[in-house]
N, C-alpha and C positions, 0 to 999 in steps of 0.2 A: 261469775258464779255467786249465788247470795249466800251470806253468810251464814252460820247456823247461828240460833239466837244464842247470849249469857242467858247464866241461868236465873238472873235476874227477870228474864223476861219471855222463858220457855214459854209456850203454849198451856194451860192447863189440861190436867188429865184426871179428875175426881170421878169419872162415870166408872160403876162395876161393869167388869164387860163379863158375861157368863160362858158368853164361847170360847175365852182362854181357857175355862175350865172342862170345856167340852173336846180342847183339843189337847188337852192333857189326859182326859177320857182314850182319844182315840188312839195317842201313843200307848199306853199301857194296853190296851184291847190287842193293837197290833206287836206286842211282845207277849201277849200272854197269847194268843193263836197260834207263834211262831216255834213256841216250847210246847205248848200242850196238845197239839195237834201232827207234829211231826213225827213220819215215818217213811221208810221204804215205797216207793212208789212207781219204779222203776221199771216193773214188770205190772204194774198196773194200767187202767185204759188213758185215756188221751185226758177224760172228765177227771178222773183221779189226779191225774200227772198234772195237770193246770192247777187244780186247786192247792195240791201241797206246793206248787213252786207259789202260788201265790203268797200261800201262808210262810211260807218260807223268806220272805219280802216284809214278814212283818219284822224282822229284825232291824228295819230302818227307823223303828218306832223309837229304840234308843237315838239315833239322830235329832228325832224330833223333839224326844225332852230335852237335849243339848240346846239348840235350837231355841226353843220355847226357854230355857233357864237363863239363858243370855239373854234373851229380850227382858225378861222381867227383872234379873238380877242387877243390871246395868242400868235399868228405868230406875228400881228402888235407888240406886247409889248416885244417879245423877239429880235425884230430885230431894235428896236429902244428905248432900256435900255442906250445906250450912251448918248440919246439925252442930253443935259441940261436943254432941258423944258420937259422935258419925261412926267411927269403927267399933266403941264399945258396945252400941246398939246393932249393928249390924252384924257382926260376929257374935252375939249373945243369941239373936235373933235365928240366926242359922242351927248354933248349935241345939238350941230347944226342936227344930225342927225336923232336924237329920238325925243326929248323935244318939237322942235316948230310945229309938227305935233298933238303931245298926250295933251298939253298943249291950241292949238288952239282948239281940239275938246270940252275939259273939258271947258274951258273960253265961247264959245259959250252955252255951255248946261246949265250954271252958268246963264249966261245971260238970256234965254230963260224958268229956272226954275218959276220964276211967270206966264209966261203967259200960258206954259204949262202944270204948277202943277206938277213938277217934285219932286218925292221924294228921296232924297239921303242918307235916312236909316243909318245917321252917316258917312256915307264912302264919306263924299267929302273930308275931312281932309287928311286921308288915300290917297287916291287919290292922290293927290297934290303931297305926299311925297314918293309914288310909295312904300307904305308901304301894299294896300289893301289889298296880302294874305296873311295879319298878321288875316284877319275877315274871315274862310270859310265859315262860316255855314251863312253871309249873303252875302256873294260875288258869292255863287252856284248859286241862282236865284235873281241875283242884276241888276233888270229893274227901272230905272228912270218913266218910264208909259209903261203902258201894251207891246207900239209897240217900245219901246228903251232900250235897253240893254247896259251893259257893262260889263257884265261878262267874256269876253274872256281878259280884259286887264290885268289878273292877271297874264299870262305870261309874261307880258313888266315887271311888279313888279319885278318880279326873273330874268331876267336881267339884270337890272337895280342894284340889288342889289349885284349879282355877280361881273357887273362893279367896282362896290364902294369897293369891297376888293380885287379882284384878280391882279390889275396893283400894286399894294404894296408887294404882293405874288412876282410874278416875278420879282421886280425890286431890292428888298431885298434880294431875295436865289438865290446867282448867282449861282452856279452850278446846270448844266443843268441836269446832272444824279438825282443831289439829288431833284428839282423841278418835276422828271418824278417819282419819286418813291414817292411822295407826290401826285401828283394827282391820282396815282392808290391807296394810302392808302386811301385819302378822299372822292373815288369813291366807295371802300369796304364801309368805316365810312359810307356813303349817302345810300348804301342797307342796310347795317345792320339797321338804325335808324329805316327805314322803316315797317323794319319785327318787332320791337321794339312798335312803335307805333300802327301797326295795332293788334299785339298781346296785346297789353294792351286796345286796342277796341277805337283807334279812327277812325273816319269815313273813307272812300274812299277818301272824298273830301279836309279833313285835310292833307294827304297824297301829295295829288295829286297837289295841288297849294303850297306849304310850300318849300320854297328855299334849305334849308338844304335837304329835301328828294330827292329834283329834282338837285341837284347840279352836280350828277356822269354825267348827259349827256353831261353840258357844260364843266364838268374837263377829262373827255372820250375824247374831242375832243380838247380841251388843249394838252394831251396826245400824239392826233397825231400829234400836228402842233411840238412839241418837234420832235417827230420819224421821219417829214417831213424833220427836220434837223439835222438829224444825219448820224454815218456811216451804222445805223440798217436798211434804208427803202428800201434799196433793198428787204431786207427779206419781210420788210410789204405790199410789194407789189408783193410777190409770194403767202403771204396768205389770202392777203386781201380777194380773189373771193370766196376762201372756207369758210372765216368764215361770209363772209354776207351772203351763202347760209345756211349755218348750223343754223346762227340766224332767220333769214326768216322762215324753214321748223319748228324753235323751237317755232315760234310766229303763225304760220299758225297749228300747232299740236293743239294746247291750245287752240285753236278757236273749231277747230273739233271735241276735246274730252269732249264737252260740258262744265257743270255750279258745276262741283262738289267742295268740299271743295278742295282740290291740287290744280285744275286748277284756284279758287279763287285767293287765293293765291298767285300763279305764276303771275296771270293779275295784284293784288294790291303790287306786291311789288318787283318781279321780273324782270318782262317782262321790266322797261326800262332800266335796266342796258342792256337786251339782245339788246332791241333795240337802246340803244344808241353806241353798241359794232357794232352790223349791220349796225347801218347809216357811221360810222365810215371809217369801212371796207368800204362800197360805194363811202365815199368821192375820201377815196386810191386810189381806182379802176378808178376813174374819174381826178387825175392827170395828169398821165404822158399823153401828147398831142398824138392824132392819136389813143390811146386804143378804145376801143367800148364804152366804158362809156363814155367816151371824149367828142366821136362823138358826141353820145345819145343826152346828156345835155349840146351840143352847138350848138341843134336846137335852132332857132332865136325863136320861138313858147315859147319853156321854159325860152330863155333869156328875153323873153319879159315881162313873167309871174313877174320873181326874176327880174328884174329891178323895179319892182312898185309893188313890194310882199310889203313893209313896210305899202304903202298907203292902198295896198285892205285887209292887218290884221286888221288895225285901223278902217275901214270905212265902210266894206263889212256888218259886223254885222247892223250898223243902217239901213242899207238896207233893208237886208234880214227880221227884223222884222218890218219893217213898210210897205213892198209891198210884202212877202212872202205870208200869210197868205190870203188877199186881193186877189191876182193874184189866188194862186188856188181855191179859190172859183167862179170866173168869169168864168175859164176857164173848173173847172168842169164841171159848167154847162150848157160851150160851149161842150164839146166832147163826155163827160159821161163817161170818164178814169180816171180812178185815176192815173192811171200810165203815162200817155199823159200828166194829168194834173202836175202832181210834176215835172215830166221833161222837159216841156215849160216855167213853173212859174220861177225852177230853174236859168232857160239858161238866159231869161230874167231880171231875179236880177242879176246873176251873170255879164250880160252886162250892167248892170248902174253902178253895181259897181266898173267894171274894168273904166268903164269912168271918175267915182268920181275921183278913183286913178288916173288917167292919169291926169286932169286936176288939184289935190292938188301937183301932181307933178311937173307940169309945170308952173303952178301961183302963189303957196303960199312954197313949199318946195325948187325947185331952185336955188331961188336968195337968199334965207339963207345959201344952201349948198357953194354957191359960198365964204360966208366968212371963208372954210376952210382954203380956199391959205394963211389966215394972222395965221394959225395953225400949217405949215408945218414943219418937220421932218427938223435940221439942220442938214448938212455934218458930217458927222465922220469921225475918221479916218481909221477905218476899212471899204470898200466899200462892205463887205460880209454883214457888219449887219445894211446894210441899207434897209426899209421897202417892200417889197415885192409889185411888181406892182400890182397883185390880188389881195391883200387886202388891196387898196388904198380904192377900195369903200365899205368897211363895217361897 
């Protein structure tokens, strides 16, 4: 087997690639459909009943920015292990990114907790410390009042916490062969715990938000940013197409073959290692410049999306339940559809909320991000394993 290269003599990667931003686009599209288009469909027609299970599928869209933040997270750290401020810059880096967006939401909700009677069921603490899906059983339906939620921040949590040990990982195990054979052991360890866990009878939802269980997606795509730099990615990019379709057909089977005990199973504890293996492969596919995936997701449409996917994660939620609910009822019983009605109410939250985003983007996110320039990557002396223009903005 050949080796993978030092990082003395990585491959270079300086080209912007826009399709990364295009499938950071398409994650957020497929979690923002998943919330804001969701309803009863049950006694609806077969056209009805497809569409919401489909939209309901958008929920893997979190998968994908796991996925997608481990390829780029792991690129940024392996390609600037030189630096002399490596963690200073990289954990300052972060928090200008994440932090005054999640932080400004929580501080205003703090504020606002008297006047609104807001209950925060022990988890403001948690919060704060981006520990929340340490609590499932109350972070599943963790509403502040009826029409405010925050339950979707539990993925920023396993983020977050993934941040906090894996630039230690990479900057300690220099060899890059044996760093690639550790993420696929830890991404085995992350299924097995799972099938571990739910065989010994904890919930879906223990599962499902708990960092160690969810870790294979973002060490999955760790895995590729390693493979992006090596002498192996020709090959991964002759098989990348077959095995997003083999994953795809293995996640669409499991859908079809109904609710039995197997396909349980496969959905609570399988299916994201598959699907973190599928997004994977798409990422592949969506490199090299001019491919069709390239193309695809360097529509301006989907770059638009993944440029202020951050904002409309954070922000789409308060939306969606304080004008969701409201909207269809008016509009019910403007048209007398239900089906009219979910998909007007939709289109309509989902346009304030791309607004919110556009505007926390432009007024309060910014002129923060602007303080990365005093963060930047020093010169090394190897100009191979210097930071990657693509994942300047992750």
């Amino acid at each position: 087997m050949q080796r993978f290269p030092s990082s003395q003599s990585a491959p270079a990667r300086h080209t912007h690639l826009p399709a990364l931003d295009g499938i950071r686009g398409l994650a957020i599209l497929m979690v923002l459909g998943s919330h804001a288009f969701v309803s009863n469909t049950a006694s609806s027609d077969f056209v009805i009943r497809t569409i919401g299970q489909i939209l309901f599928y958008g929920q893997f869209g979190v998968d994908l920015f796991f996925v997608l933040s481990g390829f780029l997270i792991t690129g940024i750290l392996l390609d600037t292990r030189e630096d002399p401020q490596f963690f200073r810059n990289f954990y300052a880096r972060r928090f200008l990114r994440i932090s005054p967006l999640y932080y400004g939401v929580l501080f205003v909700l703090f504020a606002l907790t008297p006047f609104l009677h807001l209950h925060w069921q022990g988890l403001a603490v948690p919060l704060l410390l981006y520990i929340q899906n340490l609590y499932p059983t109350r972070l599943d339906t963790f509403y502040l009042a009826p029409s405010i939620g925050l339950y979707h921040f539990w993925s920023l949590a396993i983020e977050e916490q993934f941040y906090l040990v894996w630039p230690a990982v990479v900057f300690f195990l220099r060899p890059r062969r044996t760093l690639f054979y550790l993420t696929l052991a830890l991404s085995a360890a992350s299924l097995i715990l799972r099938i571990v866990l739910l065989g010994a009878g904890a919930g879906n939802v223990m599962v499902h938000i708990n960092t160690l269980c969810r870790a294979d997606s973002l060490l999955i795509g760790g895995a590729l940013a390693l493979l992006y730099r090596s002498p192996h990615w020709p090959r991964v990019l002759r098989l990348a197409p077959t095995t997003f379709l083999v994953c795809f057909f293995i996640v669409l089977a499991s859908t079809l073959l109904g609710h039995g005990p197997l396909i349980t199973w496969f959905d609570q504890a399988v299916r994201y290692t598959v699907l973190a293996i599928g997004f994977a492969s798409l990422i592949a596919c969506s490199l090299p410049q001019g491919s069709p995936a390239s193309r695809i997701f360097s529509l301006p449409t989907l770059r638009f999306f993944g440029k202020y996917s951050y904002g409309l994660y954070v922000l789409h939620v308060f939306v969606l339940t304080l004008l969701l609910l409201p909207l269809r009822t008016h509009l019910l019983a403007l048209t007398h559809s239900k089906g009219l009605a979910v998909a007007l109410a939709g289109c309509i939250a989902l346009g304030l909320s791309v607004l919110a985003a556009v505007l926390s983007f432009r007024i309060f996110e910014s002129p923060i991000l602007r303080l990365k320039r005093f963060f930047t990557c020093d010169p090394v002396p190897a100009a191979e394993a210097r930071l990657p223009v693509y994942a300047r903005s992750a």
